[in-house]
N, C-alpha and C positions, 0 to 999 in steps of 0.2 A: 250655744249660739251667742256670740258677743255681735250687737251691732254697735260703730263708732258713725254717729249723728255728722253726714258730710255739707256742713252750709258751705254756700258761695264762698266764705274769706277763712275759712278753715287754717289751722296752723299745728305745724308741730306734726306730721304725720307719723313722720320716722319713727315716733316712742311706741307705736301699738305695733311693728312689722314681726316683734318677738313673739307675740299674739297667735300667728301665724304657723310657728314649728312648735307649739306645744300638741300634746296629743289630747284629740275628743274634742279640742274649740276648732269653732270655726267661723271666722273673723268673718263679719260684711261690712259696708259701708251703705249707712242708710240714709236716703234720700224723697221716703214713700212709707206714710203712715204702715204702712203693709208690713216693712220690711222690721219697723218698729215692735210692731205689737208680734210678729216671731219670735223676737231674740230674748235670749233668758238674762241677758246682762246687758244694759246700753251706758254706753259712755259719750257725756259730751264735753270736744276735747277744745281745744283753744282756740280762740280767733283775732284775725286782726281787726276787725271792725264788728267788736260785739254788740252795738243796737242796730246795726243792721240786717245782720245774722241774726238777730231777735226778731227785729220783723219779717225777716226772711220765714221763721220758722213759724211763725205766727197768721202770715196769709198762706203759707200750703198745707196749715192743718198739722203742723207736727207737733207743736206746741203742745196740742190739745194729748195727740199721741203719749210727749212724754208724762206729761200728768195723769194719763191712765196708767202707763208700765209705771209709775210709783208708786199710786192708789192702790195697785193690783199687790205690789210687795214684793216685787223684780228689783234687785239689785243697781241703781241706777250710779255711775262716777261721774263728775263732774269737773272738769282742769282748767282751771286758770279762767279764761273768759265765759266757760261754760259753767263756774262756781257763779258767777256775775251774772248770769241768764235768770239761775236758778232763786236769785235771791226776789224781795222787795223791789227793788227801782236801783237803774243806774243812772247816776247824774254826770254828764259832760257839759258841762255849764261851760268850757271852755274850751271845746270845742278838737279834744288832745287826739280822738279817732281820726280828724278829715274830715266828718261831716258836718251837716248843722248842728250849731251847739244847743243842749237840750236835755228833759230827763226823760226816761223809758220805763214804764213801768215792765217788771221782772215778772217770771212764771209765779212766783212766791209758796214756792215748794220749802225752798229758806228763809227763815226770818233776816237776811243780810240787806242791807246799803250798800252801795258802795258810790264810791267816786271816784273819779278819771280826775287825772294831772298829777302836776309833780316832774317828779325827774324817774325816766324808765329805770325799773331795777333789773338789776341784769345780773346773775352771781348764782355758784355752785357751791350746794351746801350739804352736811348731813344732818336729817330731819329724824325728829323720833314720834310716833306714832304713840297717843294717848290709850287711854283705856277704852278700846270701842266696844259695839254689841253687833247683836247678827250677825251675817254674811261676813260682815268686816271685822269681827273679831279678831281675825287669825293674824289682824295685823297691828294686834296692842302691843305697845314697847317695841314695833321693830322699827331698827334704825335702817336709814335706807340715805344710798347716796343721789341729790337732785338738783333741781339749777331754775330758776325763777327766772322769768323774760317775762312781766308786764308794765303797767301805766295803773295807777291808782289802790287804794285799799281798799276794803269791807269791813263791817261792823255788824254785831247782831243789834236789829232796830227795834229791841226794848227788851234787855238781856234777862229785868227783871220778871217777866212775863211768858218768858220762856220755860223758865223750868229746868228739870231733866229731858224734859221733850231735843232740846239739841244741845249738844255736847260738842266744844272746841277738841276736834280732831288731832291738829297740828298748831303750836305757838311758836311765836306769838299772834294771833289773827292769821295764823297761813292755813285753813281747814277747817272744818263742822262735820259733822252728823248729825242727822235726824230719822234716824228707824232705819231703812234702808236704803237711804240718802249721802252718798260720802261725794262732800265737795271740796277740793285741794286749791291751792295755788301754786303748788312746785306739780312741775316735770318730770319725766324720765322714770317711773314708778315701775312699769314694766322690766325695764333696763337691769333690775334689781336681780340678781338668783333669787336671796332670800322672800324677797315679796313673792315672786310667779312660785317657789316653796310651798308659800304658806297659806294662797290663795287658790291655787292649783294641782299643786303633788309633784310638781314637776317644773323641771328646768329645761329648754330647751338647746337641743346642742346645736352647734356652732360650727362654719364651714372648717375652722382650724382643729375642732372634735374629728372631722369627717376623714380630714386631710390625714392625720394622726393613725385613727384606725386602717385605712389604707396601706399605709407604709408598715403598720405591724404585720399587717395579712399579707401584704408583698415577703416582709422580712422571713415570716413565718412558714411562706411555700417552697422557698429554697434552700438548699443545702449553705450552711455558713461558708462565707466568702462567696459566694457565687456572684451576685451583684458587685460585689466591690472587684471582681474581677473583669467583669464587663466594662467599666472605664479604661476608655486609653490612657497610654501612659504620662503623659501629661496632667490630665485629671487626675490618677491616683497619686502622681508628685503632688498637685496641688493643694488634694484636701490631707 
């Protein structure tokens, strides 16, 4: 049971629909402490106005939700503004979301900072996965192809003090771990064969898979030529 955390300004939905034709998951969108403390994996995915969607999550209780399924040792992802949730404090001192400009204090599940402004990064790249542990092992050294859409960086807020406790996931600054804590900045992870591989067992097929197998099992119930026989003549000049 994967739940993907649906706030108000939610972004990016597309990357988890892969989620969906794998076998044995079974994707929700969670919007209800309830739906939270079910799921054996939760992911929080991108937003367009992440202090808002911070305190969105904050006055209906989910907040609290996700810091039990990580206490508990549930597998929890984190992407892009939802790495930014999970850290210390976000600072918009300048106000780059829309709203009032201002700082938030973070879940602080992450030792992360970050800060809003700057110029959006927008760009598709290939990323290669560090040496993780746990759950997310299965994704050290793999390279995977992804694509960045945000406003601001993060920093771990006192790197010496850390330790091994959290480990830079993806560099430069684009990812962390913390035990069973992976929080990303690039996109499209799902999108990956090799990732849903190494994470899962499985790849999920594709309407162009489906289409494919079709036309063998057509090809395969008739005697040869029979099909290419049923075109009029104009079609079998054509092709």
């Amino acid at each position: 049971s994967i739940a993907v955390l649906a706030a108000p300004h939610i972004s990016n939905l597309d990357e988890f629909e892969t989620l969906r034709r794998l076998p044995r998951v079974r994707l929700t969108w969670a919007r209800d402490a309830a739906t939270v403390q079910d799921a054996d994996w939760l992911i929080l995915p991108g937003s367009k106005h992440t202090r808002a969607d911070l305190d969105w999550l904050r006055v209906s209780g989910l907040a609290e939700a996700v810091r039990a399924h990580a206490n508990a040792g549930k597998p929890l992802l984190a992407i892009c503004g939802g790495l930014q949730m999970l850290g210390v404090s976000i600072d918009d001192s300048e106000g780059v979301e829309g709203g009032s400009p201002g700082c938030s204090e973070g879940m602080g599940l992450l030792p992360l900072r970050t800060a809003l402004g700057g110029d959006k990064t927008l760009r598709r790249m290939e990323v290669r996965f560090a040496v993780l542990g746990g759950v997310w092992s299965a994704l050290s050294g793999l390279r995977a192809d992804a694509y960045e859409i945000r406003f601001g960086r993060s920093w771990l807020a006192d790197e010496a003090a850390c330790g091994d406790s959290c480990r830079e996931a993806l560099s430069p600054q684009m990812g962390w771990q913390r035990d069973n804590v992976l929080a990303i900045y690039v996109h499209g992870l799902f999108e990956n064969e090799h990732v849903l591989q190494a994470l899962f067992g499985h790849v999920p097929r594709t309407s162009d898979d489906a289409f494919d197998r079709l036309a063998r099992q057509l090809d395969e119930s008739f005697a040869p030529g029979t099909l290419q026989g049923l075109l009029r003549p104009d079609e079998r000049h054509a092709s």
